[in-house]
C-alpha positions as CSV (number, residue, x, y, z in Angstrom):
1,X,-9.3,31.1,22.7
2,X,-6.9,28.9,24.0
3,X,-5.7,25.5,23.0
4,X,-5.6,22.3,25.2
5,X,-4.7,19.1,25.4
6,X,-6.0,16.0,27.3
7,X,-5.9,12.4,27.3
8,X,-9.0,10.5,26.2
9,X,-10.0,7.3,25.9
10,X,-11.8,6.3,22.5
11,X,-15.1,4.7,22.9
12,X,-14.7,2.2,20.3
13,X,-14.0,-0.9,21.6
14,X,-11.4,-3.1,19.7
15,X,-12.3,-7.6,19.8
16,X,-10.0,-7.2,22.7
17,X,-12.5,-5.2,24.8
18,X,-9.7,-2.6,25.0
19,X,-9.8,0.9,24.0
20,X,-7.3,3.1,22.4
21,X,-5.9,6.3,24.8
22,X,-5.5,9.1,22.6
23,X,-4.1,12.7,23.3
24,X,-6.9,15.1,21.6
25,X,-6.0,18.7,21.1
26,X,-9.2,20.9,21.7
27,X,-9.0,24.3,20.0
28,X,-12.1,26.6,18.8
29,X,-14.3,23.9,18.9
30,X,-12.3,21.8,16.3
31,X,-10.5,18.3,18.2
32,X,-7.7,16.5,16.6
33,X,-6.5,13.0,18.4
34,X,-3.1,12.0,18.2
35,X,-2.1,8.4,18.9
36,X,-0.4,7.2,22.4
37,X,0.7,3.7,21.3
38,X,-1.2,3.1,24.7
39,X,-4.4,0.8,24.7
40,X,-6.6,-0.4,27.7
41,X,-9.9,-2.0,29.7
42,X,-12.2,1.4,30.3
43,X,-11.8,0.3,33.9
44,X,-8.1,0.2,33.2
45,X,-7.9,3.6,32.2
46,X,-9.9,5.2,34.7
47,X,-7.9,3.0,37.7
48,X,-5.0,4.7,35.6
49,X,-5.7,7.6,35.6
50,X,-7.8,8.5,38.6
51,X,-6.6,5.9,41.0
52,X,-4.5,6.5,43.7
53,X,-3.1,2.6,44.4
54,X,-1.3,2.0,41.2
55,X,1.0,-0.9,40.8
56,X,4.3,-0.5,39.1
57,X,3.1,-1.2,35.7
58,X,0.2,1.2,36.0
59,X,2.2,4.2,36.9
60,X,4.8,3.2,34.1
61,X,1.9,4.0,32.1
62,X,0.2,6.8,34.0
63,X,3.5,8.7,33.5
64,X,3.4,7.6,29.7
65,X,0.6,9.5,29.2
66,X,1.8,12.4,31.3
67,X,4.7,12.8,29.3
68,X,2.1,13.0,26.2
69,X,0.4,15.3,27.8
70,X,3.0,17.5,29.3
71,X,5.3,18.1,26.1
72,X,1.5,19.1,24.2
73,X,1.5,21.6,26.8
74,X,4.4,23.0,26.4
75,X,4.3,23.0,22.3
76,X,0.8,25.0,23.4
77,X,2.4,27.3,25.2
78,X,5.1,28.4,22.9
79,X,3.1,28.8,20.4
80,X,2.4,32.4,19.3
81,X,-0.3,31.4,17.2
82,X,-2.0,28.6,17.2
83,X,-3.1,26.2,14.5
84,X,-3.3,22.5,14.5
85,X,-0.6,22.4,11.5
86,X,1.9,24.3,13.4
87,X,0.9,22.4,16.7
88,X,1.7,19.1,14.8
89,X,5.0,20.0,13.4
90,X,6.3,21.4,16.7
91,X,4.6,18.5,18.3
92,X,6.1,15.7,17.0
93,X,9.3,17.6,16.6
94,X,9.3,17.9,20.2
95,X,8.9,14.3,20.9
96,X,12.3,11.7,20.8
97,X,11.6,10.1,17.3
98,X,15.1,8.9,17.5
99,X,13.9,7.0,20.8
100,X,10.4,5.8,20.5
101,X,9.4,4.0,17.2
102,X,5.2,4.8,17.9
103,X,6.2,8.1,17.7
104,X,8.2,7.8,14.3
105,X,5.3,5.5,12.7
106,X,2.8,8.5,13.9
107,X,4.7,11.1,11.9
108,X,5.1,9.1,8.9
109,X,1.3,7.9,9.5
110,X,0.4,11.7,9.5
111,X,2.4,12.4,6.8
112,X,1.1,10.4,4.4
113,X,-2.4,10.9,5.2
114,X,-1.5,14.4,4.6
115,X,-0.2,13.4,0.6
116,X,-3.4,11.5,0.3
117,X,-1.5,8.3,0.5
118,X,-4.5,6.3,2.6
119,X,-3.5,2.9,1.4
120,X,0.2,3.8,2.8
121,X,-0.7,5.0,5.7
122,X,-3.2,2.4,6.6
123,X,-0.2,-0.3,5.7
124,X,2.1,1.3,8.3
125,X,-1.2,2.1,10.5
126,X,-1.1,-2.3,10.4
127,X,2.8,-2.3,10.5
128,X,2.5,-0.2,13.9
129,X,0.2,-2.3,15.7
130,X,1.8,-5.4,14.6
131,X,5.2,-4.6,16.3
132,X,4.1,-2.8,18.9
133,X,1.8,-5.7,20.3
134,X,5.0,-7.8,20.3
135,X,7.1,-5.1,22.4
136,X,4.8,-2.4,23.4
137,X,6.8,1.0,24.5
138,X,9.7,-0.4,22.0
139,X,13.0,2.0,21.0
140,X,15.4,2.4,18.1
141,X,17.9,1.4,19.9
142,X,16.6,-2.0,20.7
143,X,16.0,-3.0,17.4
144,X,18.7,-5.4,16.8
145,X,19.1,-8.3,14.7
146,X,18.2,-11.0,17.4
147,X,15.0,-8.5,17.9
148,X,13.9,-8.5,14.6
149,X,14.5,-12.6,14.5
150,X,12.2,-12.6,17.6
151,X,9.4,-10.4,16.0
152,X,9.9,-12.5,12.7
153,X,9.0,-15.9,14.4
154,X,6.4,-14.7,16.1
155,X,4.8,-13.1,13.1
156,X,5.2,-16.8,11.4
157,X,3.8,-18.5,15.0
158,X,0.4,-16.0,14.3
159,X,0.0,-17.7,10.6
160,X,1.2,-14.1,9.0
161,X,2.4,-14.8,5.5
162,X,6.0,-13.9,4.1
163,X,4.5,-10.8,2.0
164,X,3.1,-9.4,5.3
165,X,5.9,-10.1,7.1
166,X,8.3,-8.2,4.3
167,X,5.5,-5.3,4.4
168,X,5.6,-4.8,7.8
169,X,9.6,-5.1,8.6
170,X,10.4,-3.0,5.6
171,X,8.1,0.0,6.8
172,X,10.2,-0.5,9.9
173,X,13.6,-0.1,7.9
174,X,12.6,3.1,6.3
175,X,11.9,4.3,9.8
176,X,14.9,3.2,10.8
177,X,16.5,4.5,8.0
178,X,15.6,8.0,8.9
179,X,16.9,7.9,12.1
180,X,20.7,9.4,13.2
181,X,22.1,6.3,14.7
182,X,25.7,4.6,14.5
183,X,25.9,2.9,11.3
184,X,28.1,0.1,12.8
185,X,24.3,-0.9,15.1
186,X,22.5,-1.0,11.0
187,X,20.5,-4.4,12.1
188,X,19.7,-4.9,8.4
189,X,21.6,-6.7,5.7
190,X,23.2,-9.9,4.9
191,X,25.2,-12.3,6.8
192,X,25.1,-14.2,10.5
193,X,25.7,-10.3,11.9
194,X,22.5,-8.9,10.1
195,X,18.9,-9.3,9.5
196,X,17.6,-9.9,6.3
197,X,13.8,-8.6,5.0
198,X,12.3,-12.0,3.3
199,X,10.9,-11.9,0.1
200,X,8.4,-14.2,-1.2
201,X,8.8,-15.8,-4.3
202,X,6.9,-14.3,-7.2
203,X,4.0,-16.2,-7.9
204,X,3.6,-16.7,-11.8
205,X,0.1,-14.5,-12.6
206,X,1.0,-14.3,-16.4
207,X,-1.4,-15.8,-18.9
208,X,-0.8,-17.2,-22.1
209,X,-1.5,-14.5,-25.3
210,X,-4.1,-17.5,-26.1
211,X,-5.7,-17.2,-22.7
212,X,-6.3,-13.2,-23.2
213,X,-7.6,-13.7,-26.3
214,X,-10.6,-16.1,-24.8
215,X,-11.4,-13.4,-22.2
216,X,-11.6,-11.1,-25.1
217,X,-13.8,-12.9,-26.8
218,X,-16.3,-14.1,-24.0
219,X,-19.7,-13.4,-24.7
220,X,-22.1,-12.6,-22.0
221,X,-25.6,-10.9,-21.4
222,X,-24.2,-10.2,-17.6
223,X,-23.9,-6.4,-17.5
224,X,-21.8,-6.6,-14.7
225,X,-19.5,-9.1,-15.8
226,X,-19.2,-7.9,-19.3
227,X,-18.0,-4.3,-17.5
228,X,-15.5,-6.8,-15.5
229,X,-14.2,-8.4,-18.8
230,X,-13.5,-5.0,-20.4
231,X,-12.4,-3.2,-17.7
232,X,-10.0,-6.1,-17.1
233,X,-9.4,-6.1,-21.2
234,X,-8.4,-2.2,-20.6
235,X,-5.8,-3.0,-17.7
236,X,-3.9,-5.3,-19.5
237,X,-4.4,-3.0,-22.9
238,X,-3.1,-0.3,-21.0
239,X,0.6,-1.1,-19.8
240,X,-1.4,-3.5,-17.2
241,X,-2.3,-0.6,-15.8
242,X,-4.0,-0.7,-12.2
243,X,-7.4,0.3,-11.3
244,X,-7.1,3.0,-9.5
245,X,-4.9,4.6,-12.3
246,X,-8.0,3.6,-14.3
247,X,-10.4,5.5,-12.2
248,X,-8.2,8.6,-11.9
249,X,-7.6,9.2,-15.7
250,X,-9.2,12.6,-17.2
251,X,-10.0,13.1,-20.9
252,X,-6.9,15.1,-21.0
253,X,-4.5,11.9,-20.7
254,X,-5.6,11.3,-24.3
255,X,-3.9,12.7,-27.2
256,X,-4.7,11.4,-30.4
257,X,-4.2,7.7,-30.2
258,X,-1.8,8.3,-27.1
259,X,-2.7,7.8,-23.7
260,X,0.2,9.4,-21.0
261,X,-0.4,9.0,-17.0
262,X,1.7,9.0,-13.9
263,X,1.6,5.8,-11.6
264,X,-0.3,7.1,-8.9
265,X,1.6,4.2,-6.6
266,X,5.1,6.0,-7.0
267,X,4.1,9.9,-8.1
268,X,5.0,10.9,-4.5
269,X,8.5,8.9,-4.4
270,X,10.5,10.4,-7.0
271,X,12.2,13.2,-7.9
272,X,11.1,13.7,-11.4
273,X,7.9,12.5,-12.8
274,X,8.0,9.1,-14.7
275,X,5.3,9.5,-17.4
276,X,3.9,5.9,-19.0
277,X,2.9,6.1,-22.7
278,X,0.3,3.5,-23.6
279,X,-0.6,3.1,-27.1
280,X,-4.2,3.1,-28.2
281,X,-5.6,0.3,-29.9
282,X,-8.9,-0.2,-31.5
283,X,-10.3,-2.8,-28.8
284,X,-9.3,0.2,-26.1
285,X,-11.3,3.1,-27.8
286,X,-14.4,0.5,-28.1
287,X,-14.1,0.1,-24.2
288,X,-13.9,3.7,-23.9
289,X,-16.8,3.9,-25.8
290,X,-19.3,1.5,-24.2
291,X,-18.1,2.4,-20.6
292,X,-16.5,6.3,-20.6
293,X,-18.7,9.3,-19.6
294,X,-20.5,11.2,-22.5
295,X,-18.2,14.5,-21.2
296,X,-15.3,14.8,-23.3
297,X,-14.0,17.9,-20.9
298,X,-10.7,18.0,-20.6
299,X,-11.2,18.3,-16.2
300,X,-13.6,15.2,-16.0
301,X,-12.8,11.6,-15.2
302,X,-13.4,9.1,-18.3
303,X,-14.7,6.6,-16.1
304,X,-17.9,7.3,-14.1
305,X,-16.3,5.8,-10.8
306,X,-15.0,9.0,-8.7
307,X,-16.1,12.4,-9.1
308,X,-14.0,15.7,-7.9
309,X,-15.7,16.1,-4.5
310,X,-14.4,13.1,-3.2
311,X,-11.9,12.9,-0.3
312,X,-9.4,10.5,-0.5
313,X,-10.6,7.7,2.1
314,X,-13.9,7.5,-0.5
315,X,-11.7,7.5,-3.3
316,X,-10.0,4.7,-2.1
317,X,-13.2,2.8,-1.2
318,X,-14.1,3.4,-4.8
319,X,-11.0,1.8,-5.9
320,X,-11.1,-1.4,-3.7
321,X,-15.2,-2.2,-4.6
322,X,-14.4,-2.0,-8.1
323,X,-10.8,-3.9,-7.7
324,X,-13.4,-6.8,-6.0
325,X,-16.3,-6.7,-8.6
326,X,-13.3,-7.1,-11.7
327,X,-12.3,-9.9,-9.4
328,X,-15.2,-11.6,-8.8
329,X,-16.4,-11.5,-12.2
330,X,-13.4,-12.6,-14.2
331,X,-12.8,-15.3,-11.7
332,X,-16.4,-16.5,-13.2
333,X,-15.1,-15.9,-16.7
334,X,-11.7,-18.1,-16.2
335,X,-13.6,-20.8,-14.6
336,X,-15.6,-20.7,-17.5
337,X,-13.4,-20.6,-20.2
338,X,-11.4,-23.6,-18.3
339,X,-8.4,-21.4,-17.9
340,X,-6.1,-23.0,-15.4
341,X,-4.9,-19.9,-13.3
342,X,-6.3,-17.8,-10.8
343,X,-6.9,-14.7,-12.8
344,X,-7.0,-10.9,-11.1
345,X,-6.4,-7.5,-12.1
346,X,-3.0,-8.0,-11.1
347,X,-2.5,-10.7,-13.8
348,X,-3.4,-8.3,-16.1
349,X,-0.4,-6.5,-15.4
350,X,1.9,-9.7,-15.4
351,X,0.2,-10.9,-18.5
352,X,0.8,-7.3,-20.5
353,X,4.5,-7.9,-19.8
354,X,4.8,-11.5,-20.4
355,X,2.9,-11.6,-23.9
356,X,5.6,-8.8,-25.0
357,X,8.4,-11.0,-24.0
358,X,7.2,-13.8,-25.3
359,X,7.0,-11.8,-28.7
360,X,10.8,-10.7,-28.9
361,X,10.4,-7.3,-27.1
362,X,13.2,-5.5,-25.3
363,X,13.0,-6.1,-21.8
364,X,14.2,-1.9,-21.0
365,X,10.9,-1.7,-23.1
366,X,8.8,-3.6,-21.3
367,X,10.3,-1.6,-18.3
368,X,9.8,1.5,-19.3
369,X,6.4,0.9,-20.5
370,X,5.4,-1.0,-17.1
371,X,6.8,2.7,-15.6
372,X,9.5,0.8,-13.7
373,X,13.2,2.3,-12.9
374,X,15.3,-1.1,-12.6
375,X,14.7,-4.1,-15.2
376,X,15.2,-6.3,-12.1
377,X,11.9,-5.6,-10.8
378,X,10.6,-6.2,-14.3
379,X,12.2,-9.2,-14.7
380,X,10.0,-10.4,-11.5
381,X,7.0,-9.8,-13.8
382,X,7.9,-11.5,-16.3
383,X,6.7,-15.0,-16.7
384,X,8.2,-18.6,-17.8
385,X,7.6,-19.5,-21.6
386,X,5.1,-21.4,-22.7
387,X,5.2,-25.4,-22.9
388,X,5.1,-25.3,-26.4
389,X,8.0,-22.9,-27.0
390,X,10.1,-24.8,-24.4
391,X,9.2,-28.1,-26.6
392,X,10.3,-26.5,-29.9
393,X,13.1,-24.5,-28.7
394,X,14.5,-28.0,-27.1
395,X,14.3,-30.1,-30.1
396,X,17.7,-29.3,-31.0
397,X,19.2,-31.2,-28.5
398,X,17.8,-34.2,-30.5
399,X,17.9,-33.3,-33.7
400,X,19.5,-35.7,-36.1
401,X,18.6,-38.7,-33.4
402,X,17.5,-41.9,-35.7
403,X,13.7,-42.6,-34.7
């Protein structure tokens, strides 16, 4: 059987009313669909591509999608033996990446869809629509510093927030990044010359060691949102360890009173694995206890949230309904308890770090345990000290003042 390739419109309709134009690769029954950047009115599409009066615009983009479909025919035809794996590597090799930033977001889109890294890929899926509605059909080689100034404003002009905007022109670098192009035309940096990625100031999530302890101690008959309290309680007991991490842990993390795991958010970015150590305390086996599986098999999860025959894209759905029940609960719990911050599993992360600061600990501690390799981005985590301390630690500058 032979392979082929075609251009197809996909019948969802986006809140524009337009459609996405795909390339879909037909082979032994099996289809695979391979993004054009390209999206359009139904009636658009079949003017495209059936018409015969196009206007200049329309046959900019009829021989757009040609060009798609041409250079899938020829990866088809040199192909000895087919196989969508081999027709994707020779596919996208064969297209410009150097030229056309859609086609570089699709490869790195693929990619990590390939490693399992959904909420990546979905983050650049974003990061791709993003730019390209501002300059549809856009090239390396017009990304310049005035460009990126252009695409920033606009992004502010659309209400997106700074962290978005940093998300979405940092996938964009490391594309860049990747590319052979003159060093002296780098359009990121610092100075007039250059473009530089905003960051947003780190919000303070930390809570007090006072604060924890009333979350600890918060009696309820809820089910649910005693399951949010220790679950959140286990987080912030565990290296403020995030929920997925939480979900993915097997009975064969634990040694003794040891618990080692690998950051799931950076196991695919560096060269050797960086194994976290969190110590085991009492209150942590007691939430084990009351929430683990009855299995103690080495293979199966502790927590009864994700089983083995789960792809990743339900995995992940998995991950975020459990990330908003925590939420929802503990937000309940704060309000209750009067504490004055809004509390999420992220603060539980922020919090971990901040109580050991606040109690002398070495910062390259708190960095190693936190599974970080620079203490600057720890030292983002960590919080202001309390009120209290400030007040004490001050008193100095008066001391020996007559009342």
């Amino acid at each position: 059987m032979i392979a082929t390739a075609d251009i197809y419109i996909d019948p969802r309709k986006k809140a524009t009313g337009k459609c996405s134009i795909k390339l879909k690769v037909t082979y032994n029954r099996k289809r695979r669909y391979f993004s054009t950047g390209v999206e359009l009115l139904p009636v658009e599409f079949e003017k495209i591509m059936y018409g015969k009066r196009l206007s200049k615009d329309e046959r900019a983009i009829r021989t757009k999608l040609d060009v798609f479909k041409t250079k899938a025919d020829k990866v088809i035809k040199e192909l000895k033996i087919f196989t969508f794996d081999r027709f994707e590597e020779a596919y996208f090799e064969s297209r410009d990446v150097n030229r056309d930033v859609s086609f570089a977001y699709d490869k790195r889109i693929a990619e990590l869809r390939a490693n399992d890294k959904i909420g990546t890929a979905v983050t650049y899926e974003c990061a791709k629509k993003s730019i390209l509605d501002f300059k549809p059909n856009l090239t390396f080689a017009e990304i310049t510093p005035s460009f990126l100034r252009e695409y920033h404003k606009s992004m502010v002009d659309n209400n997106r927030s700074v962290t978005t905007i940093s998300i979405y022109i940092r996938s964009l670098r490391a594309l860049y990044n990747g590319q052979s192009i003159d060093k002296t035309l780098y359009p990121f940096g610092r100075g007039k010359s250059k473009y530089t990625v905003p960051t947003s100031k780190n919000v303070k999530k930390a809570l007090t060691l006072d604060e924890v302890a009333k979350i600890y101690n918060y009696v309820t008959k809820h089910q649910t949102k005693e399951m949010a309290r220790d679950y959140w309680m286990f987080l912030y007991l565990c290296n403020g360890m995030n929920v997925k991490d939480m979900c993915l842990l097997k009975w064969s993390n634990i040694n003794k009173d040891i618990l080692t795991y690998e950051r799931s958010k950076t196991s695919s970015t560096k060269a050797e694995k960086n194994i976290i150590r969190v110590a085991i305390k009492p209150e942590t086996k007691v939430i084990i206890q009351k929430w683990g599986t009855k299995s103690k098999k080495s293979t199966d999860f502790i927590f009864p949230h994700i089983s083995g025959d789960m792809d990743a894209e339900r995995q992940r759905k998995v991950y975020q309904q459990l990330t908003k029940t925590i939420n929802k609960y503990i937000k309940e719990i704060v309000e209750e308890l009067e504490i004055p911050h809004h509390v999420t599993t992220y603060s539980a992360r922020h919090s971990f770090a901040t109580v050991l600061k606040r109690s002398g600990a070495n910062i390259s501690m708190i960095s190693d345990l936190l599974g970080h390799s620079d203490l600057k981005v720890t030292q983002n985590y960590l919080d202001s000290f309390e009120d209290e301390q400030i007040q004490t630690q001050t008193d100095v500058l008066t001391k020996g003042f007559k009342k």
